[in-house]
N, C-alpha and C positions, 0 to 999 in steps of 0.2 A: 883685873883680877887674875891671879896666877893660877897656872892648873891646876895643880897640888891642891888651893884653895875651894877651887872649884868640886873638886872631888871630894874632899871633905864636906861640903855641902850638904852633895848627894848622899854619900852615908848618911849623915846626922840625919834628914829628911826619907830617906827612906825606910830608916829607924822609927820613924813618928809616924811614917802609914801604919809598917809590920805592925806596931803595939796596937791602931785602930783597927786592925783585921785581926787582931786575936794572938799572932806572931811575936815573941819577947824580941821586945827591943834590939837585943845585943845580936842575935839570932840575926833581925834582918840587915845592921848595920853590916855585919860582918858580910853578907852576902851580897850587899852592894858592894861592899871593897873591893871582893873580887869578881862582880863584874866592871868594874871601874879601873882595872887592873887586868895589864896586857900578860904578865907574866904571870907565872903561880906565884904562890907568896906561903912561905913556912908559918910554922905555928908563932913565932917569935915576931916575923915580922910584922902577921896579925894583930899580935899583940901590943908592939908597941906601935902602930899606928891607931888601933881601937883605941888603947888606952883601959884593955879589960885583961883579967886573971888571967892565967894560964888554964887553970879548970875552967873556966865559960868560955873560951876559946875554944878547946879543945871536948867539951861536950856540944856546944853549938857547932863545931865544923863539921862533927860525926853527925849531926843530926842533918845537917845538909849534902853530906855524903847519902845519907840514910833517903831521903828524897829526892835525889839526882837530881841536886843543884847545884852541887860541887861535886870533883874528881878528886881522887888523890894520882898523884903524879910521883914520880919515882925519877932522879935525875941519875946517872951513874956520878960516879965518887959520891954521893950525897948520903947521908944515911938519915938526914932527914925526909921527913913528905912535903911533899907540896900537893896546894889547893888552886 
C-alpha cells in the first residue's frame, strides 16, 4: 500500500468516527488531512484532495481555526493562507 493511499484511508476513517461523535463528516476529514500532512495545505489543495466545495472547505477550516485545531499560516510571496 502507498502512502498517499494510506492517508487517504485515514481521512475517510476518521470522517466515519467525527460523524459518530456528533462532528460533520467533511469537518473532521478535513482535519485529518492536515494532521496527516507535514506541510500547510491552501484552501485549493484541501479541496481537491477532499474532493469537497470550496464553501465546506472554507467554513469547516474557519471552524477548526475557531477551535484551535488548525492554524492559519502566512507564507511571504503567498497571498494565499495555509492550514
Amino acid at each position: 500500500m502507498k502512502l498517499e493511499d494510506a492517508k487517504m484511508q485515514f481521512v475517510q476513517a476518521w470522517g466515519s468516527f467525527g460523524s459518530s461523535w456528533g462532528v460533520p463528516r467533511s469537518l473532521a476529514q478535513i482535519h485529518a488531512l492536515l494532521l496527516a500532512t507535514e506541510k500547510g495545505l491552501s484552501t485549493e489543495e484541501v479541496m481537491q484532495q477532499t474532493k469537497l466545495s470550496r464553501g465546506n472547505v472554507n467554513i469547516n477550516l474557519r471552524e477548526l481555526v475557531n477551535w484551535k485545531l488548525a492554524q492559519k499560516q502566512h507564507k511571504l510571496g503567498e497571498r494565499k493562507d495555509f492550514f
